[in-house]
ModelCIF file with pLDDT and N, C-alpha, C, O atoms, coordinates in Angstrom:
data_MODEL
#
_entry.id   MODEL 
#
_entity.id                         1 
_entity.type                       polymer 
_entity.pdbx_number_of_molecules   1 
#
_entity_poly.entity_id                      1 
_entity_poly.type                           'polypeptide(L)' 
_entity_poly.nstd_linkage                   no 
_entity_poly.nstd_monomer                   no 
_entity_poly.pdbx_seq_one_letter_code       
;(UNK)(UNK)(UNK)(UNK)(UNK)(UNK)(UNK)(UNK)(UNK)(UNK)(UNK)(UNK)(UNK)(UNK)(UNK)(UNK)
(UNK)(UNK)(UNK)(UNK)(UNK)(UNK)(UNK)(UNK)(UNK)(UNK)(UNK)(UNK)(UNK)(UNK)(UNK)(UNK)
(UNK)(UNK)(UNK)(UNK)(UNK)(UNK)(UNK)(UNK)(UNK)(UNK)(UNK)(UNK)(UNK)(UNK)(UNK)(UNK)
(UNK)(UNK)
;
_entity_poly.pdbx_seq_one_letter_code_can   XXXXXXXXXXXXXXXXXXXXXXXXXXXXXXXXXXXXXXXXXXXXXXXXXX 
_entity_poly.pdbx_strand_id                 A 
#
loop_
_entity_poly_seq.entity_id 
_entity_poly_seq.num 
_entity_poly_seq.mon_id 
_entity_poly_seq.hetero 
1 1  UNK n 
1 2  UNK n 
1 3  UNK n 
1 4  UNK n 
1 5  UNK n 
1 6  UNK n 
1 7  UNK n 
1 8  UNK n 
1 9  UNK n 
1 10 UNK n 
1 11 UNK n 
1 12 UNK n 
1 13 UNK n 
1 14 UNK n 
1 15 UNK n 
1 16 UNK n 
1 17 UNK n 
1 18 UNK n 
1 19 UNK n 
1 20 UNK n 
1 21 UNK n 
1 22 UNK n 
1 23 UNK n 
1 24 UNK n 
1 25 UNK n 
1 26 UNK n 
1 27 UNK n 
1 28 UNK n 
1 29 UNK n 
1 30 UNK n 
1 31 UNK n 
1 32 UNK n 
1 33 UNK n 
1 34 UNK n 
1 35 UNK n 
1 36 UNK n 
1 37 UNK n 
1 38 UNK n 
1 39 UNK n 
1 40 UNK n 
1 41 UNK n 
1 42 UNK n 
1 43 UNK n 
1 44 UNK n 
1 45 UNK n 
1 46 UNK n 
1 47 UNK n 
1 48 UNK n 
1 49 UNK n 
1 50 UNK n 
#
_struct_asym.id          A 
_struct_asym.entity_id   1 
#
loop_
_ma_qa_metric.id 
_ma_qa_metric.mode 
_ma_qa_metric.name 
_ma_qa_metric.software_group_id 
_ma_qa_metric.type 
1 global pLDDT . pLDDT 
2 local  pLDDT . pLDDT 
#
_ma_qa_metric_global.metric_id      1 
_ma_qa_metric_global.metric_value   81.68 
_ma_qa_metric_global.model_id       1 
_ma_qa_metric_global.ordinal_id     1 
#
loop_
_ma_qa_metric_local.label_asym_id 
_ma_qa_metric_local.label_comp_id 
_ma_qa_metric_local.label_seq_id 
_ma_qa_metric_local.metric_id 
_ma_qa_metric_local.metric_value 
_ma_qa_metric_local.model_id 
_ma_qa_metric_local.ordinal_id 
A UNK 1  2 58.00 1 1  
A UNK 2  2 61.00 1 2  
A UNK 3  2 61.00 1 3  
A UNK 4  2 58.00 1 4  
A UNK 5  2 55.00 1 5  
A UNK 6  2 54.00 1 6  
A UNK 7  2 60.00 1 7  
A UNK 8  2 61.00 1 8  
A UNK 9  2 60.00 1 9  
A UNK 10 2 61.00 1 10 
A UNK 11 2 55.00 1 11 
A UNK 12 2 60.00 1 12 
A UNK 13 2 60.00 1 13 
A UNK 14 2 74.00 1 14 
A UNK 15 2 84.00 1 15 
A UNK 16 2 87.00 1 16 
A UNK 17 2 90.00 1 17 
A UNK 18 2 92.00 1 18 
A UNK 19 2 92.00 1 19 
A UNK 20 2 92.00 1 20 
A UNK 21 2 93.00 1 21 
A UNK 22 2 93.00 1 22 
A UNK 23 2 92.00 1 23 
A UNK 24 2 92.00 1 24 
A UNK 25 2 89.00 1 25 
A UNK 26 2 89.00 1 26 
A UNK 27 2 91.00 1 27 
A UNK 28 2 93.00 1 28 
A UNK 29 2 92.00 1 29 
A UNK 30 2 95.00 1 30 
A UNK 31 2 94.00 1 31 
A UNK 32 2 92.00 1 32 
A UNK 33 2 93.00 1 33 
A UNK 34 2 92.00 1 34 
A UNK 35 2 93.00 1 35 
A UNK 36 2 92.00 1 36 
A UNK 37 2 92.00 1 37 
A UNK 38 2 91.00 1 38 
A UNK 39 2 90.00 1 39 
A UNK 40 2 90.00 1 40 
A UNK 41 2 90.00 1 41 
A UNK 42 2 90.00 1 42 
A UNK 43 2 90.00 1 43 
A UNK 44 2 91.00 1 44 
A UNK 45 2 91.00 1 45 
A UNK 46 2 90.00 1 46 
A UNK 47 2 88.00 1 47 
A UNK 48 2 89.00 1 48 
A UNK 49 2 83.00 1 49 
A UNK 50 2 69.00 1 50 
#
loop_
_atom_site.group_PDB 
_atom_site.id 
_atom_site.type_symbol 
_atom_site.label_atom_id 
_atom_site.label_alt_id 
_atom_site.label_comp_id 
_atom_site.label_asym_id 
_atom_site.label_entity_id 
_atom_site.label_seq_id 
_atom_site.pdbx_PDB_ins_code 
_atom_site.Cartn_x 
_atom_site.Cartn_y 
_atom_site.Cartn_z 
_atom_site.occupancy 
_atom_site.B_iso_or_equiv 
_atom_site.pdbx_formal_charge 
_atom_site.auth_seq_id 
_atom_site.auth_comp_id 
_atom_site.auth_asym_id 
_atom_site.auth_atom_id 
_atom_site.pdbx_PDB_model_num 
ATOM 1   N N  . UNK A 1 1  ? -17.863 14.473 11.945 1.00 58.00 ? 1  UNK A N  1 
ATOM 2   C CA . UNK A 1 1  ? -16.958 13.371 12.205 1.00 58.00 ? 1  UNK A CA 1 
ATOM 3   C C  . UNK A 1 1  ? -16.020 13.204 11.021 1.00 58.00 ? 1  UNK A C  1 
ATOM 4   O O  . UNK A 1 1  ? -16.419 13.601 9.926  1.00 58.00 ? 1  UNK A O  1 
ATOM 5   N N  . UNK A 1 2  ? -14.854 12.676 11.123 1.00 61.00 ? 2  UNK A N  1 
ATOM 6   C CA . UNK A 1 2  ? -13.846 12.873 10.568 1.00 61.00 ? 2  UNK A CA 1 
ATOM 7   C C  . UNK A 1 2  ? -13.282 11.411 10.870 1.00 61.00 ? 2  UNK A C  1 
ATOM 8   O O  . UNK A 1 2  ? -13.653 10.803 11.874 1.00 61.00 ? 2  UNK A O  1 
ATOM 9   N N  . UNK A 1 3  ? -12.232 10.787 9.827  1.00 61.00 ? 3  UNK A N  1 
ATOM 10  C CA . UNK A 1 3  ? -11.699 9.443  10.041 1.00 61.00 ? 3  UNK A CA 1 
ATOM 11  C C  . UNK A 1 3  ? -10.615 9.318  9.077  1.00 61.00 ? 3  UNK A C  1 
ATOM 12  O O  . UNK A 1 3  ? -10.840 9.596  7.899  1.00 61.00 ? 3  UNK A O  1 
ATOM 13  N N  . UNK A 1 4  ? -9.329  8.883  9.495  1.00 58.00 ? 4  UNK A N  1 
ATOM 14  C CA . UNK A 1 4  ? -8.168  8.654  8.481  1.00 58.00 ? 4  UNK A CA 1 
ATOM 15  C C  . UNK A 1 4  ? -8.056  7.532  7.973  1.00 58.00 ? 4  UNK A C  1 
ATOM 16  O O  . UNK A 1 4  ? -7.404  6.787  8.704  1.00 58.00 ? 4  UNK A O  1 
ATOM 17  N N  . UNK A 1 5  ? -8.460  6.975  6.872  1.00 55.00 ? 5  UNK A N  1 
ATOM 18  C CA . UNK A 1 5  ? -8.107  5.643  6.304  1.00 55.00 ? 5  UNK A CA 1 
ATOM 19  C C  . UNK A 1 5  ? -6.661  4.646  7.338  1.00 55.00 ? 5  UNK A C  1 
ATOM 20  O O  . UNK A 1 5  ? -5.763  5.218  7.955  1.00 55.00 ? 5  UNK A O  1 
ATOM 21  N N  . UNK A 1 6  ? -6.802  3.452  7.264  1.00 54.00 ? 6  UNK A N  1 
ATOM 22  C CA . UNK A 1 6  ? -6.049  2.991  7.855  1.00 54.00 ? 6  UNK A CA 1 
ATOM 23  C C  . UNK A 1 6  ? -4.360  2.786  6.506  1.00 54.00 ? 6  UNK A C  1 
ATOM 24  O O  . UNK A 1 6  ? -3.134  2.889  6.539  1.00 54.00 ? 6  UNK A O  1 
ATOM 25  N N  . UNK A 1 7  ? -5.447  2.463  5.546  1.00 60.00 ? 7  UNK A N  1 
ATOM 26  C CA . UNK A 1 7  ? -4.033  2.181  4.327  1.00 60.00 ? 7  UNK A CA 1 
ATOM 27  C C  . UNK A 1 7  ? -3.611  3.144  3.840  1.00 60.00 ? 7  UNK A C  1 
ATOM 28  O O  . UNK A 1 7  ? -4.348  3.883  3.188  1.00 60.00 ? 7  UNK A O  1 
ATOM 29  N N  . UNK A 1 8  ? -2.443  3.373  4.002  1.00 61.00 ? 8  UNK A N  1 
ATOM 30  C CA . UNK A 1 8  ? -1.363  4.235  3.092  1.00 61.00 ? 8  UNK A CA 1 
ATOM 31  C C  . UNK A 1 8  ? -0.763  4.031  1.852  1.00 61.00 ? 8  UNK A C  1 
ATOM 32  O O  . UNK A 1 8  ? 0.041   3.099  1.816  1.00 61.00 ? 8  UNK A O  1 
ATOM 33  N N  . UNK A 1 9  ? -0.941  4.641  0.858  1.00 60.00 ? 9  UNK A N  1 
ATOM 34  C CA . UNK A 1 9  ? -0.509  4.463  -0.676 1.00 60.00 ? 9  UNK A CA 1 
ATOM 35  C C  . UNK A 1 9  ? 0.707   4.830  -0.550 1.00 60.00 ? 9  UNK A C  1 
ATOM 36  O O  . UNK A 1 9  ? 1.135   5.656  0.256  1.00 60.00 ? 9  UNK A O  1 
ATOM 37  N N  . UNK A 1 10 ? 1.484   4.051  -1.578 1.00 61.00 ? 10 UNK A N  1 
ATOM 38  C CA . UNK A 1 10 ? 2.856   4.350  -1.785 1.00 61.00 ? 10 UNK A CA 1 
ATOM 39  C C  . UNK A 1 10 ? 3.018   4.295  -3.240 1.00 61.00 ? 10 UNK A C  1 
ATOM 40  O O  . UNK A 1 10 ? 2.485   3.405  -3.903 1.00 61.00 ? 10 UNK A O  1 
ATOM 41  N N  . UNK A 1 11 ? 3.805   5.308  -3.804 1.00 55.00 ? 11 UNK A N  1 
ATOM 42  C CA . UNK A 1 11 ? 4.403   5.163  -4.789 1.00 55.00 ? 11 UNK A CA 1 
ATOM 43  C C  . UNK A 1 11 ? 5.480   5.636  -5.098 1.00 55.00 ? 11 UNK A C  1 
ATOM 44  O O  . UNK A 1 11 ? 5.568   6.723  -4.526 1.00 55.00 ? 11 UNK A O  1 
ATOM 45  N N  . UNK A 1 12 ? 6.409   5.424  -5.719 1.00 60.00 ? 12 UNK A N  1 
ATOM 46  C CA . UNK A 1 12 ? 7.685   5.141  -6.267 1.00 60.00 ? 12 UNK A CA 1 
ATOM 47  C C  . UNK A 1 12 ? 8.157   5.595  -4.887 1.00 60.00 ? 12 UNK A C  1 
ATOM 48  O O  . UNK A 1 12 ? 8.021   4.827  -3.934 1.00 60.00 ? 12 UNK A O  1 
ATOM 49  N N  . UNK A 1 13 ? 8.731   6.865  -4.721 1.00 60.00 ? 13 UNK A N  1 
ATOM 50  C CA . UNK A 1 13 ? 9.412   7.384  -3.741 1.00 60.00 ? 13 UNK A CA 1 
ATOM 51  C C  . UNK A 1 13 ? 8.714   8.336  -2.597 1.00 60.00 ? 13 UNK A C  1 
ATOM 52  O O  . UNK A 1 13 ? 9.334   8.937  -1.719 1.00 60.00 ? 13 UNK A O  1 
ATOM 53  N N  . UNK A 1 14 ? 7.313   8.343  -2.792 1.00 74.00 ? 14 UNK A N  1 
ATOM 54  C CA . UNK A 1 14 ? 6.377   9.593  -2.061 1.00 74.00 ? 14 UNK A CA 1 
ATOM 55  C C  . UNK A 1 14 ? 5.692   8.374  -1.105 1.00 74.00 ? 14 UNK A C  1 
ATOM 56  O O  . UNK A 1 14 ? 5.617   7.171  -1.358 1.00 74.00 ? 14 UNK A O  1 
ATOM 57  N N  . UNK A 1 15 ? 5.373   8.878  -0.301 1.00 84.00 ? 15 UNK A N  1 
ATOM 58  C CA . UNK A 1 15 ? 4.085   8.306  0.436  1.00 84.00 ? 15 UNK A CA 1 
ATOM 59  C C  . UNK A 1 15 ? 2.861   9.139  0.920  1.00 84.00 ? 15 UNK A C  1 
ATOM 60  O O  . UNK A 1 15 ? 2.934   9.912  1.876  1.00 84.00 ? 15 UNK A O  1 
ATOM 61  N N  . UNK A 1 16 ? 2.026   8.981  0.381  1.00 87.00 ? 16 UNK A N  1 
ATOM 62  C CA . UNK A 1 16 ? 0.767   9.079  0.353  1.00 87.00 ? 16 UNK A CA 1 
ATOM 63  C C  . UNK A 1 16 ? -0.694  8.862  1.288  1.00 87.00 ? 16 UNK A C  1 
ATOM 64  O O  . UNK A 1 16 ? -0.801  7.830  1.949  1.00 87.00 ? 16 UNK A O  1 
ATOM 65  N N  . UNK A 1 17 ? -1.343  9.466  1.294  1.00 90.00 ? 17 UNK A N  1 
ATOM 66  C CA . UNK A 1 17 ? -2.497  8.932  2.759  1.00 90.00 ? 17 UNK A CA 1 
ATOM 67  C C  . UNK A 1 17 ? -3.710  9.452  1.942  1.00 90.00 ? 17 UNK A C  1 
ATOM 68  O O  . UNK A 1 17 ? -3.811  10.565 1.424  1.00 90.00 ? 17 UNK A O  1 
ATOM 69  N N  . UNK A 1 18 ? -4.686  8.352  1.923  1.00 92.00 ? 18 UNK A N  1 
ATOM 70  C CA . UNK A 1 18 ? -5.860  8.800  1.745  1.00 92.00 ? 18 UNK A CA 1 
ATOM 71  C C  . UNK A 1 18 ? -7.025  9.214  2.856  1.00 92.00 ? 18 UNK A C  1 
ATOM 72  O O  . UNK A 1 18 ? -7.507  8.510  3.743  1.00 92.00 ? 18 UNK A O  1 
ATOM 73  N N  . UNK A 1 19 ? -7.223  10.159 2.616  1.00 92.00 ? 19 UNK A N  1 
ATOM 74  C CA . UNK A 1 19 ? -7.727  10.881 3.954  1.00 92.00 ? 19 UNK A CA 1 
ATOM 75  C C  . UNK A 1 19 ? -9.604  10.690 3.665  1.00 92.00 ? 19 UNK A C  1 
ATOM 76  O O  . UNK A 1 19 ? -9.989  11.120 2.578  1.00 92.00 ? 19 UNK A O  1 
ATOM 77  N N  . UNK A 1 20 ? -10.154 10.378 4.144  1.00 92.00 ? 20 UNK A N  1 
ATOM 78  C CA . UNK A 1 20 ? -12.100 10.584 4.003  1.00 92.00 ? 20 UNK A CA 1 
ATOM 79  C C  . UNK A 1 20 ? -12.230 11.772 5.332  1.00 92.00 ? 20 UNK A C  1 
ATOM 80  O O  . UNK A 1 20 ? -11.435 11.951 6.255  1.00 92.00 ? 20 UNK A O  1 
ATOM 81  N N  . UNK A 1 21 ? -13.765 12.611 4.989  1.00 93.00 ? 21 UNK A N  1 
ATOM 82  C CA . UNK A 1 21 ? -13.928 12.891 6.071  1.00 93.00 ? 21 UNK A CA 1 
ATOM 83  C C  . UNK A 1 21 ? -15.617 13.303 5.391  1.00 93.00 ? 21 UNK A C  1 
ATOM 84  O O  . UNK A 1 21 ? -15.911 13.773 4.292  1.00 93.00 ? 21 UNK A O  1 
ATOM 85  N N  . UNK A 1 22 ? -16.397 12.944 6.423  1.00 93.00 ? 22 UNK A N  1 
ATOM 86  C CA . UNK A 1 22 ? -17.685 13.069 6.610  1.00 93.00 ? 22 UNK A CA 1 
ATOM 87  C C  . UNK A 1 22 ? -18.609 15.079 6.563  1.00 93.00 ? 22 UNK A C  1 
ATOM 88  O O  . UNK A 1 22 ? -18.671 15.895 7.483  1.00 93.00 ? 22 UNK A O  1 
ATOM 89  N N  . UNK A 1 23 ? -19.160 15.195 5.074  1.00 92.00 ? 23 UNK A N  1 
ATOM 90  C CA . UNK A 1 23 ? -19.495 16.819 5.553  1.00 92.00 ? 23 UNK A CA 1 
ATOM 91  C C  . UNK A 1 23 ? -20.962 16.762 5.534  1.00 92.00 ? 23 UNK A C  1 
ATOM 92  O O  . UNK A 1 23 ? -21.281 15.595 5.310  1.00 92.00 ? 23 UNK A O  1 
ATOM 93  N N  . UNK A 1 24 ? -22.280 17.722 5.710  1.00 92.00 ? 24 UNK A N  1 
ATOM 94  C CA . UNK A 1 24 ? -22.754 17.590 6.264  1.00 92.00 ? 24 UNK A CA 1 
ATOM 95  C C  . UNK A 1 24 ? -23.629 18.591 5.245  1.00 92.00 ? 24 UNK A C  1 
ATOM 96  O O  . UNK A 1 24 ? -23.587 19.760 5.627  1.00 92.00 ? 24 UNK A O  1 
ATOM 97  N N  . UNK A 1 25 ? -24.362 18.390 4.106  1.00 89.00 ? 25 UNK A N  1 
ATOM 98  C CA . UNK A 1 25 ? -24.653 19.647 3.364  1.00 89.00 ? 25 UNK A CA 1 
ATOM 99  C C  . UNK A 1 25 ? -26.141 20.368 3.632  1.00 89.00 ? 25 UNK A C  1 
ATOM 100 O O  . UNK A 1 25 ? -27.235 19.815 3.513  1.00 89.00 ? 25 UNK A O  1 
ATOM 101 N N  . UNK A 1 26 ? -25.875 21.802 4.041  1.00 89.00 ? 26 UNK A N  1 
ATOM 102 C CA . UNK A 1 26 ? -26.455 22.872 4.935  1.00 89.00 ? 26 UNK A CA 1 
ATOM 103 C C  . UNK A 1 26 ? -27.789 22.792 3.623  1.00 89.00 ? 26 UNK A C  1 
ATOM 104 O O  . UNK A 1 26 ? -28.940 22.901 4.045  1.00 89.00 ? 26 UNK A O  1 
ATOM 105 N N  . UNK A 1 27 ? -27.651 22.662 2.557  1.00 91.00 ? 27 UNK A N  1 
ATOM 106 C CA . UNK A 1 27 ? -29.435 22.908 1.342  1.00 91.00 ? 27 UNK A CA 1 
ATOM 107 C C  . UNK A 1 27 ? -30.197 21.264 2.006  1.00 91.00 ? 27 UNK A C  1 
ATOM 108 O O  . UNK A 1 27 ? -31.412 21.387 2.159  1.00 91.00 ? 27 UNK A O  1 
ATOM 109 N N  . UNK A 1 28 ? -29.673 19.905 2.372  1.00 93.00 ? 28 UNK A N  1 
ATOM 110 C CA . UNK A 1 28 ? -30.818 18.875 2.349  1.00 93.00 ? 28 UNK A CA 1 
ATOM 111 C C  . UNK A 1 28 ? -30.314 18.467 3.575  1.00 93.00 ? 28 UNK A C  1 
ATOM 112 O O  . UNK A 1 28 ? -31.257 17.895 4.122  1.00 93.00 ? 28 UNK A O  1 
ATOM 113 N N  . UNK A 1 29 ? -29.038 18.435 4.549  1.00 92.00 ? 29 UNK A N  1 
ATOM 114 C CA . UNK A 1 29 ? -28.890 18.008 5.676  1.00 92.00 ? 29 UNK A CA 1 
ATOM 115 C C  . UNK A 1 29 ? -28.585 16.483 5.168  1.00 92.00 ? 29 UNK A C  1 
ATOM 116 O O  . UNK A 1 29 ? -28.692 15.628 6.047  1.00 92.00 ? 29 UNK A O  1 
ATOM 117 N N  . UNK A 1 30 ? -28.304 16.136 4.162  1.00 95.00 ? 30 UNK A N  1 
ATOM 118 C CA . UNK A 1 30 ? -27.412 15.061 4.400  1.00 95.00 ? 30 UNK A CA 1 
ATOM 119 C C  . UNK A 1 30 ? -25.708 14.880 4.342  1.00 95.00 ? 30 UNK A C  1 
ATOM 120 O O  . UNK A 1 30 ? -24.896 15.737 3.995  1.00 95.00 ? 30 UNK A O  1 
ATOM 121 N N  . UNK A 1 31 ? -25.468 13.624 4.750  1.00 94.00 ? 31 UNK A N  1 
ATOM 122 C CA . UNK A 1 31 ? -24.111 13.669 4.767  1.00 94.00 ? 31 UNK A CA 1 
ATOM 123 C C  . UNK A 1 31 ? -23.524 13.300 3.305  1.00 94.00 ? 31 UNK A C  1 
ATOM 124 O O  . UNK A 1 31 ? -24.349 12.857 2.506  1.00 94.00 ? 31 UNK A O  1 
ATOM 125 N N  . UNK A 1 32 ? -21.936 13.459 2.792  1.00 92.00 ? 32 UNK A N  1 
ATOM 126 C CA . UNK A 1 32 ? -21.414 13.493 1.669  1.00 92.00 ? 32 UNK A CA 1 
ATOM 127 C C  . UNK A 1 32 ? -20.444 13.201 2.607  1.00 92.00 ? 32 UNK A C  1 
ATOM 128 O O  . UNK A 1 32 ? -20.320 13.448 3.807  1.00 92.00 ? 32 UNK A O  1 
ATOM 129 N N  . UNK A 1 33 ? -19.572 12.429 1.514  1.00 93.00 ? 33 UNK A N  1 
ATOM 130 C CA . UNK A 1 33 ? -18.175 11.931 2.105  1.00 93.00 ? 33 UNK A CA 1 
ATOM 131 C C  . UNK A 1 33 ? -16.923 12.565 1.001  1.00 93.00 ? 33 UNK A C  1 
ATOM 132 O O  . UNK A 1 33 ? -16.725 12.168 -0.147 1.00 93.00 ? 33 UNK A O  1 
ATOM 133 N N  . UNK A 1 34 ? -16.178 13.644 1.725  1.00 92.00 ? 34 UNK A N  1 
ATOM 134 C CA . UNK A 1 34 ? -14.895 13.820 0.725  1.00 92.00 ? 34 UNK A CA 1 
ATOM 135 C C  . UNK A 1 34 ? -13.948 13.395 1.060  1.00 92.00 ? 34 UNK A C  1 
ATOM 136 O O  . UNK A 1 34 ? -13.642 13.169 2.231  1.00 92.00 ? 34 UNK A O  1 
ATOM 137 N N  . UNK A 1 35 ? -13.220 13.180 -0.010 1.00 93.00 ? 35 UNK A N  1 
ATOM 138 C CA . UNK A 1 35 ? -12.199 11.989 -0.261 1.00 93.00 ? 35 UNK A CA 1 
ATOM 139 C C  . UNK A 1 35 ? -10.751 12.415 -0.647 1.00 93.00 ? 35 UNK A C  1 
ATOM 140 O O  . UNK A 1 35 ? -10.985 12.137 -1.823 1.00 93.00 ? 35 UNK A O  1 
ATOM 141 N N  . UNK A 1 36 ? -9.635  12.787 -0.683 1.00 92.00 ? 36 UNK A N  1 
ATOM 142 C CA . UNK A 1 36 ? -8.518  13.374 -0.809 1.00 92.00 ? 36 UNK A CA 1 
ATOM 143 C C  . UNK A 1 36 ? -7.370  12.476 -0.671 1.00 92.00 ? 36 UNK A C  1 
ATOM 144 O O  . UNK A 1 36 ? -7.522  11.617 0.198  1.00 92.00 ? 36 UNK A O  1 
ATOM 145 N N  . UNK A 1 37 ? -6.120  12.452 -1.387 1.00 92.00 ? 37 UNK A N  1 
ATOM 146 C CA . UNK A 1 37 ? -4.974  11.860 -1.260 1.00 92.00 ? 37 UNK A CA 1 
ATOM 147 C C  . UNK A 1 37 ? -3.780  13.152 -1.383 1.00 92.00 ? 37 UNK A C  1 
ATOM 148 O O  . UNK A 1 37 ? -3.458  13.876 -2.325 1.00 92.00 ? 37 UNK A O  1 
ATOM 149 N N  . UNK A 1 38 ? -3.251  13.041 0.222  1.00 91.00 ? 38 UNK A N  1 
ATOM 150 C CA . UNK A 1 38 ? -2.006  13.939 0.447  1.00 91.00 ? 38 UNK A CA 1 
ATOM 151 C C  . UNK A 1 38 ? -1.257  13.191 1.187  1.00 91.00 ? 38 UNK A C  1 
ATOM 152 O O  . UNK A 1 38 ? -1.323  11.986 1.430  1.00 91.00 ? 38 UNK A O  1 
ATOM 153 N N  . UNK A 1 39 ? -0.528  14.007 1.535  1.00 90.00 ? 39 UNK A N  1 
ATOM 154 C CA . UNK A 1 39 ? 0.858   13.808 1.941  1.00 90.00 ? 39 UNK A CA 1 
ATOM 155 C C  . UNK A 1 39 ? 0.454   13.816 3.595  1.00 90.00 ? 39 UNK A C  1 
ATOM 156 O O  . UNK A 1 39 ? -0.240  14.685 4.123  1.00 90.00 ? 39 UNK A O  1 
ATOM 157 N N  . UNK A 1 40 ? 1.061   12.628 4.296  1.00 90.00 ? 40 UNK A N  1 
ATOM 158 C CA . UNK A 1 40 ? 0.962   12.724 5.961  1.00 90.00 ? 40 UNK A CA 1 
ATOM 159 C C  . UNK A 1 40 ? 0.597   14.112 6.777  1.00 90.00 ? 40 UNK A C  1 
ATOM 160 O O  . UNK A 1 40 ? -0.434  14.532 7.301  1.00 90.00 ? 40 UNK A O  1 
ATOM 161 N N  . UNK A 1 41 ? 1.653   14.513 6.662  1.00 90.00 ? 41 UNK A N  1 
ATOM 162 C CA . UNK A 1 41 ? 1.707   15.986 7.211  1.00 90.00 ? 41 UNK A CA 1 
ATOM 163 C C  . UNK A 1 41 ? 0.559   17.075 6.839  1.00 90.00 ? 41 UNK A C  1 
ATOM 164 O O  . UNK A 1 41 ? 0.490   18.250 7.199  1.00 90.00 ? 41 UNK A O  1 
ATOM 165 N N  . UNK A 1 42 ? -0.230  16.407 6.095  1.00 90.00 ? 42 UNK A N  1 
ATOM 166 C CA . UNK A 1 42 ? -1.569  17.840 5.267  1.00 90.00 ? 42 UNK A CA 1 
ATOM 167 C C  . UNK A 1 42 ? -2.717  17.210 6.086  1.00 90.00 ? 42 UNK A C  1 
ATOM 168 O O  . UNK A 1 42 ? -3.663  17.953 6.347  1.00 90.00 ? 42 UNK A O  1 
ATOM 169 N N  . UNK A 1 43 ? -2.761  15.690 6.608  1.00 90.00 ? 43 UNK A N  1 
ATOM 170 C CA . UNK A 1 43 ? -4.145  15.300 7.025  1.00 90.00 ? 43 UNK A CA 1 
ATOM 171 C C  . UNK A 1 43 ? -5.158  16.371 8.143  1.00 90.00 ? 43 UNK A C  1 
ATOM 172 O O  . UNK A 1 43 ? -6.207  17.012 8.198  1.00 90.00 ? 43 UNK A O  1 
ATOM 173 N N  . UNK A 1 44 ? -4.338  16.110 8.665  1.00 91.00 ? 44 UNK A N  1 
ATOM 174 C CA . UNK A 1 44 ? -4.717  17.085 10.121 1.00 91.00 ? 44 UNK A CA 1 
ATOM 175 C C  . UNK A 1 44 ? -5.007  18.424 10.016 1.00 91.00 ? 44 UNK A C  1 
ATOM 176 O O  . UNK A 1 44 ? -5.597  19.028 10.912 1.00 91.00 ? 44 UNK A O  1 
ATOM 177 N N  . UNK A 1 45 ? -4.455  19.197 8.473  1.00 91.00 ? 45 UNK A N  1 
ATOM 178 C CA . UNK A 1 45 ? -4.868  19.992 8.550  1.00 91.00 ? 45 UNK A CA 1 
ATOM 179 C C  . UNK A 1 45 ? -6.280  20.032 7.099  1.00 91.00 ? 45 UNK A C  1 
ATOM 180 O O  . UNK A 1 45 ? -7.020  20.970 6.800  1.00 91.00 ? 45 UNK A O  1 
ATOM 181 N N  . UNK A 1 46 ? -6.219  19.054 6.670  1.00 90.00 ? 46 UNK A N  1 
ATOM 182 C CA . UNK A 1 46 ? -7.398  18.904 5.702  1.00 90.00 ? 46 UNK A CA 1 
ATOM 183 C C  . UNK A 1 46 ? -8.993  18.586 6.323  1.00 90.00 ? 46 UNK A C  1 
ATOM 184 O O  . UNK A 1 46 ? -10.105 19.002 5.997  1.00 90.00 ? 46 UNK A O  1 
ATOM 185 N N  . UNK A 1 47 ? -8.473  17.562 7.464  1.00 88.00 ? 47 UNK A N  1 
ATOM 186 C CA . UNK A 1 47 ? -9.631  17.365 8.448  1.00 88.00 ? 47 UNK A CA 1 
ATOM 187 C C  . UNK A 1 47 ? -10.337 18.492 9.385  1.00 88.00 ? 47 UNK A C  1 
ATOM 188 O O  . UNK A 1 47 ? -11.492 18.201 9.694  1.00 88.00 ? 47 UNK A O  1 
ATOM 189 N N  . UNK A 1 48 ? -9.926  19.526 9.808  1.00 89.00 ? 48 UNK A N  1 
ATOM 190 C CA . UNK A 1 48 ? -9.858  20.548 10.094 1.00 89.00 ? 48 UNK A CA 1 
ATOM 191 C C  . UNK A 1 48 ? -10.454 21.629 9.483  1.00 89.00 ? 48 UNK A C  1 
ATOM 192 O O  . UNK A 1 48 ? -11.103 22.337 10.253 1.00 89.00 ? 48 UNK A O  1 
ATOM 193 N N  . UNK A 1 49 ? -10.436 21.849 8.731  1.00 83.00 ? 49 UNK A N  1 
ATOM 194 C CA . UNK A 1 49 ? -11.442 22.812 7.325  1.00 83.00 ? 49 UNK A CA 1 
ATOM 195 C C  . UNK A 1 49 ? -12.441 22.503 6.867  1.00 83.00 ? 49 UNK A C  1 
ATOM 196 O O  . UNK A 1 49 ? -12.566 21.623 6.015  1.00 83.00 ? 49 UNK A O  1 
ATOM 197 N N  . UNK A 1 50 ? -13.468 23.266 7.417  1.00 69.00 ? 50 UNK A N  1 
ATOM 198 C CA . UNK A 1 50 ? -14.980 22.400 6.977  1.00 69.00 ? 50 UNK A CA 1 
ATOM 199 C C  . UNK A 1 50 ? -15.055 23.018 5.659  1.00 69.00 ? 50 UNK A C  1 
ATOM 200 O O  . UNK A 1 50 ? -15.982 22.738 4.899  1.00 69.00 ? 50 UNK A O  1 
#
């Protein structure tokens, strides 16, 4: 499972998205949450890449 923050960072002239997405680690089977700040256009493909 995968989820896009609702708030968008802004600064000076860029806008920004903090992206979470839920992974799943294969040694204890629990979940870890990674956390990333890009650019709109990268989410979809950051969520996408396990």
């Amino acid at each position: 499972m995968a989820k896009k923050t609702v708030a968008t960072l802004q600064t000076s002239s860029k806008r920004l998205t903090k992206a979470i997405k839920m992974v799943k680690s294969p040694k204890s089977g629990a979940y870890t949450f990674v956390e990333a700040v890009m650019v709109p256009e990268l989410v979809d493909e950051f969520l996408k890449k396990k």
